[in-house]
MIGU-574164 format. One record per residue (C-alpha): residue number from 1; residue in one letter; x, y, z. Coordinates in pm, 1 decimal. Layout:
<pts>
pt num NUM; residu A; east X; north Y; up Z
...
</pts>
This chain:
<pts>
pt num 1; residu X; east -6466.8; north 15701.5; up -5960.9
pt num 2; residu X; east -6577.1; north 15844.3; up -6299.1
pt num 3; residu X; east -6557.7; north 15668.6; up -6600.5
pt num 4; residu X; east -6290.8; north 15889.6; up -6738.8
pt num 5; residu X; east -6117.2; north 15733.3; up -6452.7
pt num 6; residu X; east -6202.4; north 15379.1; up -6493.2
pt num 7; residu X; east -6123.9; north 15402.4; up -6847.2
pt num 8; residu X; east -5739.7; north 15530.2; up -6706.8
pt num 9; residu X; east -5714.0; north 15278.6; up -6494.2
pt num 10; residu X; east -5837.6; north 15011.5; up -6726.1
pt num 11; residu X; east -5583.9; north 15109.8; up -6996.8
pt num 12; residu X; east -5302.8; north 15125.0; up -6725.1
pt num 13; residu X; east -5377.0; north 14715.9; up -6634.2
pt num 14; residu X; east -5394.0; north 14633.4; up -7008.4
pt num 15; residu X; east -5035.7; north 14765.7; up -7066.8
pt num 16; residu X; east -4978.9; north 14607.0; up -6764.1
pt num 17; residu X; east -5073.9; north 14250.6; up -6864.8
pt num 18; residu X; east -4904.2; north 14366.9; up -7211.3
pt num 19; residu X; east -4564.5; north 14403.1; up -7049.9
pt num 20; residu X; east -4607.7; north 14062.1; up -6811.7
pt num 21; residu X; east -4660.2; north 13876.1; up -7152.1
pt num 22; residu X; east -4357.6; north 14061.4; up -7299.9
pt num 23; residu X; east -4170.8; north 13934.7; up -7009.0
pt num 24; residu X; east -4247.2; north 13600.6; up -7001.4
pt num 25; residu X; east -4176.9; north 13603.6; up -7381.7
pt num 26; residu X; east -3865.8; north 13745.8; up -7261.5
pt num 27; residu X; east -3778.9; north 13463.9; up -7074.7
pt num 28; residu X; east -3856.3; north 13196.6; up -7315.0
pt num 29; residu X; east -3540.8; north 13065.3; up -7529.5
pt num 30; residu X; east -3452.7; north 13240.9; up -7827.7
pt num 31; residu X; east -3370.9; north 12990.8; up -8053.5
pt num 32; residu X; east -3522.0; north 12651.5; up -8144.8
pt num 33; residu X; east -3376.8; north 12304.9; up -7987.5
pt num 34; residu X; east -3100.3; north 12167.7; up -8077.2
pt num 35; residu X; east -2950.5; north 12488.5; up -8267.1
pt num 36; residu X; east -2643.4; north 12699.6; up -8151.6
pt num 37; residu X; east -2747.5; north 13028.2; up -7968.5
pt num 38; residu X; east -2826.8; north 13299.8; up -8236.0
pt num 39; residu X; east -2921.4; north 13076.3; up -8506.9
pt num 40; residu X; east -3272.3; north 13061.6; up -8584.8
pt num 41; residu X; east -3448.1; north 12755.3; up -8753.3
pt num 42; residu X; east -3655.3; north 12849.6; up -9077.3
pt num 43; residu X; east -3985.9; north 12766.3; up -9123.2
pt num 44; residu X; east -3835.9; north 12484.9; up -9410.0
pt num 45; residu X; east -3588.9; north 12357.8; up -9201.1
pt num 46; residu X; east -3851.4; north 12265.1; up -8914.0
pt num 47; residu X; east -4088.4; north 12096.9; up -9125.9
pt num 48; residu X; east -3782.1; north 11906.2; up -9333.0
pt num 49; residu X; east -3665.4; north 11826.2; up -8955.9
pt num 50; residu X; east -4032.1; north 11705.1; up -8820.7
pt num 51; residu X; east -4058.8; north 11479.6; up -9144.2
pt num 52; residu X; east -3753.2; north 11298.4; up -9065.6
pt num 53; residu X; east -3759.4; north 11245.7; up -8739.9
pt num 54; residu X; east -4090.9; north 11217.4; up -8654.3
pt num 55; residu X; east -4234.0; north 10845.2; up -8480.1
pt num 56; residu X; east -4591.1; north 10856.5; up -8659.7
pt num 57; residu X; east -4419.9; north 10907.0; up -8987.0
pt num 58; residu X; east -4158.3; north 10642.1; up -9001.1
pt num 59; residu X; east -4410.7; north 10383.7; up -8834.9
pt num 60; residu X; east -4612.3; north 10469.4; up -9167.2
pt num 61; residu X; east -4349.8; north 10432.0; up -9392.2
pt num 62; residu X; east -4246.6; north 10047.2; up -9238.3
pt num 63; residu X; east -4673.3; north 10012.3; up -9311.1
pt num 64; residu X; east -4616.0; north 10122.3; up -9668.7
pt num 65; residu X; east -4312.8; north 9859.2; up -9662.0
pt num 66; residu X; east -4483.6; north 9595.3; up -9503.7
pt num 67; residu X; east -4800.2; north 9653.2; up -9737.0
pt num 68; residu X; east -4569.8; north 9630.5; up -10068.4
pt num 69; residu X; east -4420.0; north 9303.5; up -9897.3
pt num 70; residu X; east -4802.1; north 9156.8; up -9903.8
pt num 71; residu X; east -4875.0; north 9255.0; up -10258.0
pt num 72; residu X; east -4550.4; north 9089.2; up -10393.7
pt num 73; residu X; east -4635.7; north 8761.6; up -10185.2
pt num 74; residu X; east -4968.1; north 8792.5; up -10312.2
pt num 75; residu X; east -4865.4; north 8830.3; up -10706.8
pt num 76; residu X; east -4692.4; north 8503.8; up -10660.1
pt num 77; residu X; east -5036.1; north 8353.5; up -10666.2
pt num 78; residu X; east -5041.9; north 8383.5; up -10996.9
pt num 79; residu X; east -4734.3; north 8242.7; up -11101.7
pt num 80; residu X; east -4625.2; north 7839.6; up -11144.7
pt num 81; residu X; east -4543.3; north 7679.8; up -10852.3
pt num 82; residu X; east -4252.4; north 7403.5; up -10885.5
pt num 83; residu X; east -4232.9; north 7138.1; up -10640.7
pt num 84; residu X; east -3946.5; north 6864.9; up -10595.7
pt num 85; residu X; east -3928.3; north 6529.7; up -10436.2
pt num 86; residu X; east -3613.8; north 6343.7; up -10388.5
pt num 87; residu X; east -3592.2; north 5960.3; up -10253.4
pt num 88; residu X; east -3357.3; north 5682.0; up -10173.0
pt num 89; residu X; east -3387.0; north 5317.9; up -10121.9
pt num 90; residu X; east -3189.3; north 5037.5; up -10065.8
pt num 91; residu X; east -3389.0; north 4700.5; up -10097.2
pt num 92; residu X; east -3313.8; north 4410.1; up -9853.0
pt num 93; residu X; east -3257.3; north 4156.3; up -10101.2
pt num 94; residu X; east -3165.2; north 4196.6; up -10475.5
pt num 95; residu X; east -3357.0; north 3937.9; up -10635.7
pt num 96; residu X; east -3743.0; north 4032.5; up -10778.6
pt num 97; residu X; east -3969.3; north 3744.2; up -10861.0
pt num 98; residu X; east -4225.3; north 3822.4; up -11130.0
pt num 99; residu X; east -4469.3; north 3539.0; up -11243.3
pt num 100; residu X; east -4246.0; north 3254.2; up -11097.3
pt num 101; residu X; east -3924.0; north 3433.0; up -11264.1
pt num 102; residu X; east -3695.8; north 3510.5; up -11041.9
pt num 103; residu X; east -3469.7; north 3859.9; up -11138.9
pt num 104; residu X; east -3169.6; north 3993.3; up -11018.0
pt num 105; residu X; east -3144.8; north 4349.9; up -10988.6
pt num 106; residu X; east -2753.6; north 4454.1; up -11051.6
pt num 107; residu X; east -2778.1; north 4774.6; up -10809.2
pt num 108; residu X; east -2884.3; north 4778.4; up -10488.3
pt num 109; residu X; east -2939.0; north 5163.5; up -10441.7
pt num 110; residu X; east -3216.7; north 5294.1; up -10577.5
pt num 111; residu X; east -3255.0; north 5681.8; up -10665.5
pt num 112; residu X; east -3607.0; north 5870.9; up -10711.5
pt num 113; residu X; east -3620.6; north 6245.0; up -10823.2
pt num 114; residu X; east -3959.9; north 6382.4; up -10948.6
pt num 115; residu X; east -4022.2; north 6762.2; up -11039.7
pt num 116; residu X; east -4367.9; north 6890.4; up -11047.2
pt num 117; residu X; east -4469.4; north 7235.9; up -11194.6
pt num 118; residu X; east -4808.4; north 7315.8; up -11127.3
pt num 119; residu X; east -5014.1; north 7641.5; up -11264.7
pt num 120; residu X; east -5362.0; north 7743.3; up -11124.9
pt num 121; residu X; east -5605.0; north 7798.7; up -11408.8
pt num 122; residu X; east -5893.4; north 7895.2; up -11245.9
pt num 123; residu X; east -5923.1; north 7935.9; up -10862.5
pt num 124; residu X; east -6276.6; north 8114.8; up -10815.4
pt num 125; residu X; east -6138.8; north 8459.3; up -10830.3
pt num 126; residu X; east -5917.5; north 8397.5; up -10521.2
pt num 127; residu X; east -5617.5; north 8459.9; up -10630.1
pt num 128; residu X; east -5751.3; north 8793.4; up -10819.9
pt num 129; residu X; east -5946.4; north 8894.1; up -10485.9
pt num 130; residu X; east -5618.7; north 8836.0; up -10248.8
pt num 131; residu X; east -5390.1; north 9050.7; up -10488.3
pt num 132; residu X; east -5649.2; north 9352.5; up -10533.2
pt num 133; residu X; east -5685.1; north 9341.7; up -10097.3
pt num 134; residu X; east -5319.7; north 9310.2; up -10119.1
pt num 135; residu X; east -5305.5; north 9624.8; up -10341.8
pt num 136; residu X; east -5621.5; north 9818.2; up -10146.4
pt num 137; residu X; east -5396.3; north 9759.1; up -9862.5
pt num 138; residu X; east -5083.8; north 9934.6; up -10033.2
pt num 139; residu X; east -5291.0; north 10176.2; up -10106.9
pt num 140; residu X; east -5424.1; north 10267.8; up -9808.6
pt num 141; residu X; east -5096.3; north 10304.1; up -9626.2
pt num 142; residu X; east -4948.0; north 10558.7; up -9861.3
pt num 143; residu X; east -5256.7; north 10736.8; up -9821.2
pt num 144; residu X; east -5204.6; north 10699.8; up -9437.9
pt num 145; residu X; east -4807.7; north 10788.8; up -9483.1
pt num 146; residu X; east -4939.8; north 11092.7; up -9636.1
pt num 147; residu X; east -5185.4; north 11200.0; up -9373.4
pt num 148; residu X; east -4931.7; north 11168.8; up -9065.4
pt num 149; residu X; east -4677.3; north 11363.8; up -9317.3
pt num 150; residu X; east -4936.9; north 11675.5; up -9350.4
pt num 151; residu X; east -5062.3; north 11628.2; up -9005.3
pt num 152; residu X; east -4704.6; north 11685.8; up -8899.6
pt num 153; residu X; east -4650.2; north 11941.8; up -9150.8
pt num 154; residu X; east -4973.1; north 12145.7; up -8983.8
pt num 155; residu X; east -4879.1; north 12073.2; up -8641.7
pt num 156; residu X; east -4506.2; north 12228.7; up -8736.5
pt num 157; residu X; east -4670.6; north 12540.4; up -8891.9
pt num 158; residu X; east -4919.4; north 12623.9; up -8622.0
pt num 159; residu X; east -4652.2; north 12646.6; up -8371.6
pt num 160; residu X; east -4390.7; north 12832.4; up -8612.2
pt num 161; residu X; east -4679.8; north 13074.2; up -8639.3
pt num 162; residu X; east -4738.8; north 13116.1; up -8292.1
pt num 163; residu X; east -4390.7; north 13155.7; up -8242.0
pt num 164; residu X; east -4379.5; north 13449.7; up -8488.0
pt num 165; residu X; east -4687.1; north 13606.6; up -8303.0
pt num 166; residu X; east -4547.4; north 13548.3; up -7991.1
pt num 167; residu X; east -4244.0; north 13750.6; up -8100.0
pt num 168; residu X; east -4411.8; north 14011.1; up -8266.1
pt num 169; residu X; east -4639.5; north 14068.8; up -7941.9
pt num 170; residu X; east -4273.3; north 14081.2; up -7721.3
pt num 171; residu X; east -4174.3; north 14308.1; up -7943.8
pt num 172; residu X; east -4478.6; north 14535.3; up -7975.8
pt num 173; residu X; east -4474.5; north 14517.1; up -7532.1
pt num 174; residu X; east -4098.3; north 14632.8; up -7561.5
pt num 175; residu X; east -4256.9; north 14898.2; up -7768.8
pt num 176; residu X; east -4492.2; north 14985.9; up -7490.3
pt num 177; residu X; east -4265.9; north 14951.3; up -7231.7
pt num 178; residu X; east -4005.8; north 15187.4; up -7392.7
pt num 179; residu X; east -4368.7; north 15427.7; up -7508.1
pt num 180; residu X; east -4450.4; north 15408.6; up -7101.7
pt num 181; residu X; east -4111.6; north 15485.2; up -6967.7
pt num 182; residu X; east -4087.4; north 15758.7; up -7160.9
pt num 183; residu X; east -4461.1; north 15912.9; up -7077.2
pt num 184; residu X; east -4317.6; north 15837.0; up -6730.2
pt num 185; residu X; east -4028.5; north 16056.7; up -6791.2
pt num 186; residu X; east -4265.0; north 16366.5; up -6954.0
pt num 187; residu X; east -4464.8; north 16297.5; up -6663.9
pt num 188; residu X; east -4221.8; north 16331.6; up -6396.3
pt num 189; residu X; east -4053.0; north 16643.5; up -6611.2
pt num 190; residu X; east -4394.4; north 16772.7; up -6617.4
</pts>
């Protein structure tokens, strides 16, 4: 076999493995999930789509919730706290003695209500140090919110763009195809 040969042969198995990818191209569905036949989903529309419905991306936004939670709980550190006591007695007998006197109360219930309002003044910086975590915390979940959003966003336009190429390589082995049948043709003419 001379190379003139070889090289014949060699080109006829790379249109050959051109029009087997074609093919299976072919065969793939034309349209994205979940849209009608014909429609095609835009490049917008399947990121806007990933966002939304993506697990990674709403788990980070209940972190970014949950992390806000902490930081309000943790604010209220530095505000008065008011505590409130209520009682209620009813003495056994109404009489009191004091120094030999003997007293007679005129109501036997007795009420108690106390209110307390208390406000930390200094607490060694641990208030300040829970509120800043608190905030660091916040913090770091948008950050992470916004990583799994462009990590999706990536993710969506690698495969949009291999879904372009893919097309564009069907459509360059229906090219061949069409090229080869019609060499076939000259050749059979010929």
């Amino acid at each position: 076999m001379t190379r003139r040969d070889w090289l014949h042969v060699h080109r006829i198995f790379r249109w050959l493995a051109v029009v087997i990818w074609g093919a299976a191209l072919q065969a793939l569905p034309q349209s994205a999930l979940g849209q009608e036949k014909g429609q095609l989903i835009t490049l917008p529309d399947a990121i806007r789509l990933a966002v939304e419905r993506n697990l990674d991306i709403q788990l980070a936004r209940e972190e970014v919730d949950f992390a806000r939670q902490r930081q309000n709980e943790a604010r209220t550190g530095f505000l008065p706290k008011l505590t409130t006591e209520y009682g209620y007695r009813r003495p056994n007998s109404t009489e009191t003695k004091i120094g030999g006197v003997t007293l007679e109360s005129q109501d036997q219930n007795e009420y108690h209500f106390t209110g307390t309002v208390t406000q930390p003044i200094f607490t060694g910086f641990a208030t300040l140090s829970t509120y800043e975590l608190a905030r660091l915390g916040l913090d770091s979940a948008k950050i992470q919110l916004d990583r799994a959003r462009l990590d999706i966003i990536l993710r969506v336009k690698q495969s949009y763009l291999l879904i372009v190429q893919s097309q564009k390589i069907r459509e360059v082995a229906e090219q061949s195809v069409r090229q080869l049948q019609e060499n076939l043709k000259v050749a059979e003419n010929f």
